[in-house]
Every structure is written in C-alpha cells, then in structure tokens.
C-alpha positions as CSV (number, residue, x, y, z in Angstrom):
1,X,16.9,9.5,-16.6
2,X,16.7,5.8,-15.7
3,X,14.2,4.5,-13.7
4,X,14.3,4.3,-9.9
5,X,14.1,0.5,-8.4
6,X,13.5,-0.4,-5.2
7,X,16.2,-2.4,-2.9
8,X,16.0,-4.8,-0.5
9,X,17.0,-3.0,2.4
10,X,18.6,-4.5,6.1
11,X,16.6,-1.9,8.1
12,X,13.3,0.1,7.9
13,X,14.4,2.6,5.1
14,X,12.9,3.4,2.3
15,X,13.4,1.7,-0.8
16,X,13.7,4.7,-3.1
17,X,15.9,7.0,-1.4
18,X,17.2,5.6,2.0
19,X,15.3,7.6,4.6
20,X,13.7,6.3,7.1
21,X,10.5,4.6,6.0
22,X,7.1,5.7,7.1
23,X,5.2,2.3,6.3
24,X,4.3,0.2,3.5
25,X,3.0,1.3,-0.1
26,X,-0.7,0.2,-0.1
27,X,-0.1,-1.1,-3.6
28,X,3.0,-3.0,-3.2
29,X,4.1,-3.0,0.1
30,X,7.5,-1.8,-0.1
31,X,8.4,0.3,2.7
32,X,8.6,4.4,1.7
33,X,9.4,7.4,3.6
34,X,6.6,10.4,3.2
35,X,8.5,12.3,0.7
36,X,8.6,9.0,-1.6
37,X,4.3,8.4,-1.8
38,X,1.9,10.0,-2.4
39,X,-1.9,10.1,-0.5
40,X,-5.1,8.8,-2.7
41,X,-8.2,8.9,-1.7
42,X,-9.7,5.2,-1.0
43,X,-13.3,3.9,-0.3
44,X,-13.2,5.2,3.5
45,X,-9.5,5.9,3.8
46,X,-6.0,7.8,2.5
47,X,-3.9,5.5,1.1
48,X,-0.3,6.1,0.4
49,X,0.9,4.7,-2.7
50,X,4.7,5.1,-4.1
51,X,5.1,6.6,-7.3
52,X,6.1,4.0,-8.8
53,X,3.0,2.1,-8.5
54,X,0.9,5.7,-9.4
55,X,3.1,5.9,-13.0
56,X,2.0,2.2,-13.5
57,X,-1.7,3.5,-12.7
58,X,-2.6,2.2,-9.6
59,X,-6.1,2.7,-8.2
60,X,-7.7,1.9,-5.0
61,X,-10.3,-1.0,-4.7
62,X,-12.4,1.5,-3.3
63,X,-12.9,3.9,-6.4
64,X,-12.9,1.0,-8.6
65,X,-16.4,0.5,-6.8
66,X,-17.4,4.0,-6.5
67,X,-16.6,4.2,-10.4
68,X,-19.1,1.3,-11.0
69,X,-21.8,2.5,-8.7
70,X,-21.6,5.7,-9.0
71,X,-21.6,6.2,-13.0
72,X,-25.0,4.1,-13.7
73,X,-26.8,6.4,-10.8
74,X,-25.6,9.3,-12.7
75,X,-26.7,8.4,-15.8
76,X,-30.1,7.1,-14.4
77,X,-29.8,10.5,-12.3
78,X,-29.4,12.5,-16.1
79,X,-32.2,10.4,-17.9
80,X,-34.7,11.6,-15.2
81,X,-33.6,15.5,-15.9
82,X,-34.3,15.1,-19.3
83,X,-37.3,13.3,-19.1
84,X,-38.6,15.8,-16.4
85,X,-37.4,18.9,-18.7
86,X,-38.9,16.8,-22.0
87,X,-42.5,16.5,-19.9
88,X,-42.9,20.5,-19.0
C-alpha cells in the first residue's frame, strides 16, 4: 500500500483524508482531523501528532527530558537498594 502524503489544501481540511481539520500536528504542523493523529503524552501536555510523524518516531521535547532525568535518578535510586540490601 503506498504511502499517504499530505496536500496542500485551500481550506481547513485535513491533509490526509479531507475532513475537516481539528488543528495542527505538533510535530509538523500540518493540519489533521481527530481520526488522522494520535494523542502523546508531553512534559505537561497531550500532544497530537499525525501518524506520519509517529512511523518516523517522533517524540515530545518533554520525554526527551524526562528520559534524561529521569533514568540517572533511577539508577542512583537502584545503587542505594543494593547498597542498603548489601549492608544488612
């Protein structure tokens, strides 16, 4: 099945299927109905991103941070539980 491209389109429609868009794509700003995105979780809000930009792996800023904070404080958080279980 061949790919699906977005359009330029003369009204707000969605690019993919001609509906009547929604809003933007937070990834690349084309305009998308609901059925045509799909909601991911960002730092402090859902984002909708098309599917397009999901199958080219799009990820929110926001868990691009959470990734690098949060995986050092888990590791740091595992160290102590061993060291604490290795002590008794």
């Amino acid at each position: 099945m061949p790919h699906a491209e977005p359009f330029s389109p003369d009204d707000l429609y969605c690019v993919y299927c001609h509906a009547p868009a929604a809003g933007p794509c937070a990834a690349c700003g084309a305009l998308c109905c609901g059925d045509c995105v799909e909601l991911i979780m960002g730092l402090i809000a859902r984002r909708a991103v098309c599917r397009t930009c999901l199958a080219q792996g799009y990820r929110p800023a926001g868990a691009r941070v959470l990734l690098r904070i949060g995986a050092p404080v888990l590791a740091v958080l595992a160290l102590l539980l061993l060291l604490a279980y290795a002590l008794r």
